[in-house]
N, C-alpha and C positions, 0 to 999 in steps of 0.2 A: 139621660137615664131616668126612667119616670120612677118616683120614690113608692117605697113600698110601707105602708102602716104598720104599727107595731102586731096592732091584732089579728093583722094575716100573716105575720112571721109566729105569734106564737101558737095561732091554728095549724101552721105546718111545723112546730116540732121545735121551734127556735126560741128562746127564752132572749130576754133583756141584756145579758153577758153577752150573747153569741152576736146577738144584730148589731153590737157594738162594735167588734171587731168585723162583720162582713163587711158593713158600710161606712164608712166615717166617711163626711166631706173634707173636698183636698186632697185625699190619700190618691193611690194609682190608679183605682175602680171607680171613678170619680170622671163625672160626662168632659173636663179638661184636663188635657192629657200634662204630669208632669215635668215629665223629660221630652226633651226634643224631636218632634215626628224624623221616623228615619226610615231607612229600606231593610233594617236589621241586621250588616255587616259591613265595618267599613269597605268601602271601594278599593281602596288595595288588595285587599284578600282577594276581590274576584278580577285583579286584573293581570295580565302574561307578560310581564319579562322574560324579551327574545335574547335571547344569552353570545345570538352572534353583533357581534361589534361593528358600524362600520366607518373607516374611515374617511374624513372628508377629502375632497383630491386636492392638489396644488396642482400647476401648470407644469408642462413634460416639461421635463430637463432634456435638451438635446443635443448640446454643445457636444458630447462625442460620439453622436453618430457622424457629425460632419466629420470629422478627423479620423473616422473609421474605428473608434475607440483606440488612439493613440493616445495615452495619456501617461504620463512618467515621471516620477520621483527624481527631482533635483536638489542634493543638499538636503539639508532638513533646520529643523525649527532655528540653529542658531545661526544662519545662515544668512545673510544682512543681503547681498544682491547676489545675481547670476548672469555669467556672462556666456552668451551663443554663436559663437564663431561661422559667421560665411566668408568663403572666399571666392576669389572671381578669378579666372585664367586671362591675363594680358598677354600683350606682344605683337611683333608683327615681321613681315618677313621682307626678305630683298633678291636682287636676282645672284645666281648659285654664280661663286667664283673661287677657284682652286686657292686663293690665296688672302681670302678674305675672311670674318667672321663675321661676316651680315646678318642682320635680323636679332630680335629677343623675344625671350617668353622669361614672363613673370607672372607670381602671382599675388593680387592683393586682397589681402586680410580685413576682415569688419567685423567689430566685436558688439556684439547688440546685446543692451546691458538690461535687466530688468529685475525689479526689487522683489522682495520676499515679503508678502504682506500676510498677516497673521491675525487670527479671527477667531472668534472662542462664543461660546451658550453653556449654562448651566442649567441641569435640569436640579430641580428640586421638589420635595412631597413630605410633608407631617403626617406622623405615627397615627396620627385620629383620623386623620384625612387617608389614609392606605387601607387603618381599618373599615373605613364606611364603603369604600370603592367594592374592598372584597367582597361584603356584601350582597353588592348587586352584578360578583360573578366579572370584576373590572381588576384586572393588573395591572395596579396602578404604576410601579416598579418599572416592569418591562413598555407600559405603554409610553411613559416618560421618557426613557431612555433611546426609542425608537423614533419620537417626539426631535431628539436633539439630533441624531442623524440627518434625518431629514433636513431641520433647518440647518445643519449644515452642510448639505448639497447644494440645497435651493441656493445658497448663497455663491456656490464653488462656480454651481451652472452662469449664474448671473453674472461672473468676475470674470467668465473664458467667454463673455459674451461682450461685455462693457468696458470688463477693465475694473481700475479702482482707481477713482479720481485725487488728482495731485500729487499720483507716483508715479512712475516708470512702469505701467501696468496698464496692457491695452488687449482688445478682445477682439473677437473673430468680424465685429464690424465698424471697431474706432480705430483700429491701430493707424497709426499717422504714416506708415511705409504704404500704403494701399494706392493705389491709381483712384483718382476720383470718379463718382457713381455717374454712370450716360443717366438721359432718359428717356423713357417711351416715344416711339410717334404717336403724333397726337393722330391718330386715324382714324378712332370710333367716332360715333354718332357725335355733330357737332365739334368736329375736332378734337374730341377729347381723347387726353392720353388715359385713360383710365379703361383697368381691363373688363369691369361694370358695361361698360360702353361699345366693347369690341366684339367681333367676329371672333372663330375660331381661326382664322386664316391669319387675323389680324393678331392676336395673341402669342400664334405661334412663330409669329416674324418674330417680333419682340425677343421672342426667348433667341431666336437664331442672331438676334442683332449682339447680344449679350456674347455667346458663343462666339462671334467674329471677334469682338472686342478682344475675349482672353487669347483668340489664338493668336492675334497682332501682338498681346501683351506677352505673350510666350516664344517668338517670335518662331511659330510655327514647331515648337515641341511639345505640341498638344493637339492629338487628333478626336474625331467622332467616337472612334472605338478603343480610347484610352479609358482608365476609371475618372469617372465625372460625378462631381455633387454638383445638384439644383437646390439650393434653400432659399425657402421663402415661408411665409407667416400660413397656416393652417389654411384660413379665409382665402388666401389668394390659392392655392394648393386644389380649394376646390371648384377654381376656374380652368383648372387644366380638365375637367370631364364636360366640360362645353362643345357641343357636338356638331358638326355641319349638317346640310340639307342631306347629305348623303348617308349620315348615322357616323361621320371618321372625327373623333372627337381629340383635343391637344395633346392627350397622352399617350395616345395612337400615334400620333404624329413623331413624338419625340422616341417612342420606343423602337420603331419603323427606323429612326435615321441613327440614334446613339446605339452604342451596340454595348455600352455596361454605364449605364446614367443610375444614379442613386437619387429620389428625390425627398428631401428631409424639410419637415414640418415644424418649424417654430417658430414662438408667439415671439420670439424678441426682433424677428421680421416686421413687424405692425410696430413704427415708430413714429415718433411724434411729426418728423419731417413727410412720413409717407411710407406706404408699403414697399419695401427694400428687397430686392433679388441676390443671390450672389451666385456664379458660374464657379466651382473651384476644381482645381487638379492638385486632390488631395497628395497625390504619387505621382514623381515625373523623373525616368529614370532612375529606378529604385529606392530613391531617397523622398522622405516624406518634404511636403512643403508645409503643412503647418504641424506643428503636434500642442496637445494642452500637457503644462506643467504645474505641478504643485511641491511644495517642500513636504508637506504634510496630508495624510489623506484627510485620518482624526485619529485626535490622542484623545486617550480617555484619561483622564486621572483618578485619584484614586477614590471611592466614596467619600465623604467626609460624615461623623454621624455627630450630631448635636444633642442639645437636652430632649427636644423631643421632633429630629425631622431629619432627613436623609439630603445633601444637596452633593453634586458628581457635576466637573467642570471637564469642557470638550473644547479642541482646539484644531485647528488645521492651519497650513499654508498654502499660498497659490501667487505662482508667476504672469497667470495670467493665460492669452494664446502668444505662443511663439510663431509667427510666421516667416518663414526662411525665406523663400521667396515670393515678396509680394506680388509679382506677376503671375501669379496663377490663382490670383483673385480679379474675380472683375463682378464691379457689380454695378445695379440698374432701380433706379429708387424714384417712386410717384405713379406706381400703374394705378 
């Protein structure tokens, strides 16, 4: 700012008082500036908080769509083990004589025992902390408490899948009653058993070799047009739309020949051993062969309030999967 002389401030009208207060150096009228160059409004003010919320995903939970959503309450939280009763029809016969009592039938009893294992999360959130959430249009309350559901499913899914190590608690692909996994021919590119590797032709054997498997293991009380689950890991799921020269792709194939196939997607298929298959007849002869059990869905207890903070304790039980008859598992691990 170029300075101005007293004698052309007092030519125009300005006396020695006034040009005092117009111009002082340092002050704000002053060629450097005193306070901080800015854009004249904090940044917040001009910026849009979207008021819908979104939630991050976790991996499906899928363990009861294989069992068709069969899933049931056994006992509850004080409940220390549970026992599942199969029996088997014995006996045998002899040839018919008016004075004889030939042949027997019996039937024997198997109590397959499995524990109650019990599993808890607390959600918790401070009064300062609830109030800043509201704020920014956040429930914090309701989001927290939705928070512990979840991780308590995510858990329930993983226990009907794995089991729970070093108890009497096994899932839909450890359970120790299982026939052990076939595996693939090695017939793609270079021998490889891998379904990366294969034809359409070549893939869809695979799944029918699977299908032979259960129905030997069933010994023939399992047909094409009974209800069938197909589960396997996502990834492998989307080798079934691999298509031939002609446009008839694997899932053409299998719909074409099953006449009620279910085929279920999930990541706990993709295991450390290898991408794992399983063939099951979920229902054979009206009775389910596997169902998932829990003691507990989720209990909620009661809030607890503190000096200054809300904390709420959540609990469930779970047996695990029950599978009644292992033979109507079969499965195929390493495509």
């Amino acid at each position: 700012m170029a300075r101005i002389s007293l004698d052309t401030l007092r030519r125009k009208g300005f006396g020695g008082e006034t040009y005092t207060r117009v111009y002082q150096p340092g002050m704000a009228l002053d060629a450097a500036l005193v306070t901080a160059p800015n854009m004249g409004v904090p940044a917040e003010l001009t910026t849009f908080f979207d008021p819908e919320v979104v939630t991050v995903l976790t991996a499906v939970r899928r363990a009861r769509a294989i069992t068709n959503g069969k899933e049931v309450q056994k006992g509850d939280a004080t409940t220390a083990s549970a026992k599942f009763p199969v029996i088997e029809y014995a006996g045998h016969t002899e040839p018919y004589n008016d004075f004889a009592n030939g042949g027997a039938a019996t039937v024997n009893a198997n109590w397959v025992t499995r524990d109650n294992y019990l599993f808890s999360t607390t959600r918790r959130y401070g009064d300062l902390e609830e109030a800043r959430n509201s704020l920014a249009k956040l429930n914090l309350a309701s989001a927290t408490q939705k928070a512990a559901a979840t991780i308590i499913d995510v858990d329930a899914n993983r226990f009907y899948f794995r089991g729970v190590a070093g108890l009497r608690i096994y899932g839909l692909v450890n359970d120790p009653s299982l026939n052990a996994n076939i595996t693939p021919a090695a017939t793609g590119t270079g021998d490889s058993p891998l379904w990366k590797n294969k034809t359409t032709e070549q893939i869809y054997q695979d799944i029918l070799t699977l299908f032979q498997e259960l129905v030997d293991q069933m010994g023939g009380n399992v047909g094409e047009d009974d209800p069938l689950v197909l589960a396997m890991s996502p990834g492998m799921a989307v080798r079934l739309a691999t298509a031939n020269q002609l446009g008839i792709s694997v899932m053409k194939m299998l719909n074409d020949y099953f006449g009620n196939l279910t085929i279920v997607k999930a990541p706990e298929y993709a295991t450390a051993s290898g991408e794992l298959m399983q063939f099951i007849a979920p229902v054979v002869e009206g009775q389910e062969s596997i169902f998932l059990a829990f003691s507990e869905k989720m209990y909620a207890f009661a809030p607890v309030r503190e000096v200054s903070s809300i904390k709420q304790k959540f609990r469930a039980g779970t047996y695990g999967a029950i599978i009644r008859r292992p033979a109507a598992v079969a499965g195929m691990i390493g495509m």
